[in-house]
C-alpha positions as CSV (number, residue, x, y, z in Angstrom):
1,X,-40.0,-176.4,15.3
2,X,-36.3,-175.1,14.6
3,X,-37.4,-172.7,12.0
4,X,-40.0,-171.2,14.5
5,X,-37.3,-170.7,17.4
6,X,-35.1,-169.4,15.0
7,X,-37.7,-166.6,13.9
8,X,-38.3,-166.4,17.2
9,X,-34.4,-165.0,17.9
10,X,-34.5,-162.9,15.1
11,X,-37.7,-161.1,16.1
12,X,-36.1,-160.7,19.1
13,X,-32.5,-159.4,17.8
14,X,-34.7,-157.2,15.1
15,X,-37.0,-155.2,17.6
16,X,-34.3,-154.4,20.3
17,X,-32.2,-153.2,17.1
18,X,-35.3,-150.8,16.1
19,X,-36.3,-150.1,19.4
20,X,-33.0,-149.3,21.5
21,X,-30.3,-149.0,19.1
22,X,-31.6,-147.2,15.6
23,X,-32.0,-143.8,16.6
24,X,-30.5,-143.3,20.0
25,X,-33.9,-145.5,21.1
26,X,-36.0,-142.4,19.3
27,X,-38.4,-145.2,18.4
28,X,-39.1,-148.0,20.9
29,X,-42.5,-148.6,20.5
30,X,-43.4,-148.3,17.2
31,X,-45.6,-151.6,15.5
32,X,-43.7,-150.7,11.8
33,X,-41.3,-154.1,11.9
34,X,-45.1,-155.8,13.4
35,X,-46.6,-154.6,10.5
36,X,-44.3,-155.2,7.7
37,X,-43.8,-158.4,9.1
38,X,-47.8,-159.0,9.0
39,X,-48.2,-157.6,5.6
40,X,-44.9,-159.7,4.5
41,X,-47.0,-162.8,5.4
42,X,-50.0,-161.9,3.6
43,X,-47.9,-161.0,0.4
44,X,-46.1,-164.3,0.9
45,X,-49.5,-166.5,1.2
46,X,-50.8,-164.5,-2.3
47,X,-47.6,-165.1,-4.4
48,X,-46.7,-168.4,-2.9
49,X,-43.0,-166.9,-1.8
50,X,-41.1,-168.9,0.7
51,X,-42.8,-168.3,4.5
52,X,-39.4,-168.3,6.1
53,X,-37.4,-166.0,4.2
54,X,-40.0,-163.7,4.2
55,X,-40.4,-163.5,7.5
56,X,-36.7,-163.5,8.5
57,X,-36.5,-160.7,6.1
58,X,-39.2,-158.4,7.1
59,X,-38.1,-158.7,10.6
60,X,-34.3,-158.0,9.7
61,X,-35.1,-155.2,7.0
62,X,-34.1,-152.2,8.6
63,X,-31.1,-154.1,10.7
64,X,-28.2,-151.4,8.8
65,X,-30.3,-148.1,10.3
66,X,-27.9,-148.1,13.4
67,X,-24.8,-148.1,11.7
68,X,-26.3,-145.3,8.5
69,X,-25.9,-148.2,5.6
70,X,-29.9,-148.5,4.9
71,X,-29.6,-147.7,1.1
72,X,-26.4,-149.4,0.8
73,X,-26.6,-152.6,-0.5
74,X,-23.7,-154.5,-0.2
75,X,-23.1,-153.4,3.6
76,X,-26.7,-153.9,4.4
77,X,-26.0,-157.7,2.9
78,X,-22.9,-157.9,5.1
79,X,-24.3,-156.5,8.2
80,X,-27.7,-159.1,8.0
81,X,-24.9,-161.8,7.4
82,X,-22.6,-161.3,10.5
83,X,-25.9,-160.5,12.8
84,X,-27.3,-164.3,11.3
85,X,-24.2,-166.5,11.5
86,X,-24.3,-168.0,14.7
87,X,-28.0,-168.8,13.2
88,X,-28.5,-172.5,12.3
89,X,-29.3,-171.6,9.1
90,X,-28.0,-172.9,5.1
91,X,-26.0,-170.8,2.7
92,X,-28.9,-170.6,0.4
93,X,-31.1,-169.6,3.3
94,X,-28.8,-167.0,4.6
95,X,-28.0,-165.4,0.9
96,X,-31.9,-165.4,0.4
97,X,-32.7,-163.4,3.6
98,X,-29.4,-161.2,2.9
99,X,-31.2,-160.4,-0.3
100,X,-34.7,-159.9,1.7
101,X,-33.0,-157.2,3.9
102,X,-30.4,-155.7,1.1
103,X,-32.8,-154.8,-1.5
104,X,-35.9,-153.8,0.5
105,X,-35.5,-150.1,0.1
106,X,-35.5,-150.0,-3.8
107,X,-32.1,-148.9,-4.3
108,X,-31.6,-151.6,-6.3
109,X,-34.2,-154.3,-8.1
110,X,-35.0,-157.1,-6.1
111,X,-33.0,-160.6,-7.3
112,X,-35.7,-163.1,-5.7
113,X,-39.6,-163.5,-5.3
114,X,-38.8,-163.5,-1.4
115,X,-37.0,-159.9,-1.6
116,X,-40.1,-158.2,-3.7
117,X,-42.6,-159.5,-1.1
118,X,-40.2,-157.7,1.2
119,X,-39.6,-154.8,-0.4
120,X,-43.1,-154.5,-1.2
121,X,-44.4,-154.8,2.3
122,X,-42.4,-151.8,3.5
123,X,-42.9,-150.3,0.8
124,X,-46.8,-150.2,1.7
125,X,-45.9,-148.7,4.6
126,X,-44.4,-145.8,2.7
127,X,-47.5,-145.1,1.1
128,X,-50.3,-142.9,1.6
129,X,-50.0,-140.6,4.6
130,X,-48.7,-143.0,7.0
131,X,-45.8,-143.3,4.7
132,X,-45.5,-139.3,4.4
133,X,-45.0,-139.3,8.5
134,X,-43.0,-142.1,8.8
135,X,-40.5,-140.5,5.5
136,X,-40.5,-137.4,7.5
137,X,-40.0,-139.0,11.0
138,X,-36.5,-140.7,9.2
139,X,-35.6,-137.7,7.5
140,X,-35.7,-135.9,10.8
141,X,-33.6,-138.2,12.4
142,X,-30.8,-138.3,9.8
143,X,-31.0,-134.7,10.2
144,X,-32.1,-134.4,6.0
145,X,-35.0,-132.2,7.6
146,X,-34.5,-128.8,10.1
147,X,-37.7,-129.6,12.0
148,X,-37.8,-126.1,13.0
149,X,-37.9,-124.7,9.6
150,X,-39.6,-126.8,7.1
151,X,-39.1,-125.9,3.7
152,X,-41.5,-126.6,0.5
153,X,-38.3,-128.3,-0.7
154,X,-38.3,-130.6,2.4
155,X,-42.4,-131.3,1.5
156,X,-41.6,-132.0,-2.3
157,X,-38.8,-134.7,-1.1
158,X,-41.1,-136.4,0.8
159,X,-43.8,-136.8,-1.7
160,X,-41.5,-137.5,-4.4
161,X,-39.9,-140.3,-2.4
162,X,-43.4,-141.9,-1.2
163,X,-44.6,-142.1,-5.4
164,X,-41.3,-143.3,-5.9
165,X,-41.7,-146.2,-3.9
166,X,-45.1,-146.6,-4.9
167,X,-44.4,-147.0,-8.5
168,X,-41.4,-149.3,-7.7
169,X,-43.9,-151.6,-5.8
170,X,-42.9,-155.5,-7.7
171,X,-46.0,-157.8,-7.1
172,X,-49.4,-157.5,-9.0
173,X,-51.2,-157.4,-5.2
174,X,-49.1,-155.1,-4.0
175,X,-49.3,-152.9,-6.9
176,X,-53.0,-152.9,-6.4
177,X,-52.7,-152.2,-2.6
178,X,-50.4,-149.3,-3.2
179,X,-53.2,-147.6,-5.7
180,X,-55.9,-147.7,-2.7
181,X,-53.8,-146.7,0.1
182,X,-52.3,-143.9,-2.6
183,X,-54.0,-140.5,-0.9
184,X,-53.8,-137.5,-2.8
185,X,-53.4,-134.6,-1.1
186,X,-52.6,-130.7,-1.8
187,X,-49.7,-129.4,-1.0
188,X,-50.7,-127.0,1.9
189,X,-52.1,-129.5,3.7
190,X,-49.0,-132.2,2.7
191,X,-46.6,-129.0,4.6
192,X,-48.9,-129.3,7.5
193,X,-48.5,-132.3,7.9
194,X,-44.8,-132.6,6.9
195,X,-44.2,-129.4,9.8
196,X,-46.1,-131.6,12.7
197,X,-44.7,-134.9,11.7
198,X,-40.9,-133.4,11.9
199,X,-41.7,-131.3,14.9
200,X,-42.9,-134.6,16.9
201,X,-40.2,-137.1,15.4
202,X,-37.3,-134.9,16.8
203,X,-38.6,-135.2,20.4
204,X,-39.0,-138.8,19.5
205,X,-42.7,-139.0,19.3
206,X,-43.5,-142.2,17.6
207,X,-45.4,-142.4,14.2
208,X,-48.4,-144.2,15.8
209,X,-48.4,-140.9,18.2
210,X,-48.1,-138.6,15.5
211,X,-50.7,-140.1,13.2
212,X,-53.1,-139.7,16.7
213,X,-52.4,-136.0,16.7
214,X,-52.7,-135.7,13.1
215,X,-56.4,-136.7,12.9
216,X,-57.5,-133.3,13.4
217,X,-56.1,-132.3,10.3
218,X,-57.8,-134.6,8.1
219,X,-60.6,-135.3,6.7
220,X,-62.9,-138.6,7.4
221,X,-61.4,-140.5,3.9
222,X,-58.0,-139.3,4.5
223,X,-58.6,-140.4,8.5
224,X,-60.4,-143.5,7.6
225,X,-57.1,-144.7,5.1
226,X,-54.6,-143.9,7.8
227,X,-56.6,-145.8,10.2
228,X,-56.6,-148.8,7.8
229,X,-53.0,-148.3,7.4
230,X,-52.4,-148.5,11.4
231,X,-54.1,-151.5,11.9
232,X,-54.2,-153.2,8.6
233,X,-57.6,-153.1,7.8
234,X,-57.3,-152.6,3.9
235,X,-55.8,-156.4,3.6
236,X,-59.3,-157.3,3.9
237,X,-60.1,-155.5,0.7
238,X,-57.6,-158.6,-0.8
């Protein structure tokens, strides 16, 4: 029961971080901390990683986007700290989900079984095209991308970033995940989607709104895989 409330404050302290503080509030609404948090789990059950750090983790991942230390780990580890020590939580527990958070962007390898499930889950999101808008959405935001003028550059930095975290994926399951949900796609139609995905993330569209409008643009495979990715659908495949 006192590990339940407990991820029960930090789901609370992790979504009004994502929704009203990361961003200037750009993305309240958005299911990406539900979803990593539900892929998390179902990672966690397959490799038999500890339930709890996982999904203190997951929740916490993205806790150093307000202050602009996501890749860094050491201040990502020190930011998850101070937010958890009022917590009633162990050293051990604490270092673990520190890890969990620090690592999950692939800046560095992951140190623990808990931090690759981690990693690997929001790394899932980063694939395919749902991970192509939601790259584009954050580069938007951090002002890496001039949504008014998209350049092929901008397109290649994208793409390069969502194989990169593809091929840095840590778990056999998620490995295989990341191959199906992997959607190849020419570059014309990648800059498409790049241009709409920029052009709706800086007036603070959220990704589930952009992948909406994007359906138009795709085909019925490349529909039907970001569908799955929305709503989860291709864990049944596992």
């Amino acid at each position: 029961m006192l590990k339940k409330n407990i991820l029960l404050k930090i789901k609370k302290l992790a979504l009004e971080t994502d929704h009203d503080v990361a961003f200037g509030g750009k993305s309240k609404g958005n299911k990406h901390l539900l979803r990593v948090v539900h892929v998390a789990k179902f990672l966690a059950q397959k490799t038999g990683a500890n339930d709890f750090i996982v999904i203190a983790g997951a929740f916490l991942h993205d806790t150093a986007l307000p202050s602009g230390n996501d890749y860094n780990y050491l201040k990502n580890k020190k930011i998850v700290k101070n937010l958890l020590k009022h917590f009633n939580l162990s050293a051990n527990e604490l270092n673990n989900i520190a890890e969990c958070v620090a690592s999950h962007e692939g800046t560095i390898t992951p140190k623990t079984l808990e931090a690759k499930v981690v990693h690997d889950a929001d790394t899932l999101e980063k694939s395919g095209l749902l991970g192509i808008i939601r790259h584009t959405w954050k580069m938007t935001n951090f002002k890496k991308i001039n949504h008014e003028k998209v350049e092929d550059s901008d397109v290649d930095m994208i793409l390069c970033h969502v194989e990169w975290r593809r091929k840095n994926l840590q778990t056999p399951i998620a490995k295989k995940i990341g191959k199906y949900l992997s959607t190849p796609i020419n570059k014309q139609k990648a800059k498409i989607i790049v241009k709409l995905s920029a052009n709706m993330a800086f007036n603070g569209v959220i990704t589930e709104k952009i992948a909406l409008a994007l359906r138009k643009n795709l085909n019925k495979k490349e529909n039907q895989k970001l569908r799955e990715q929305l709503n989860l659908g291709y864990l049944k495949k596992y």
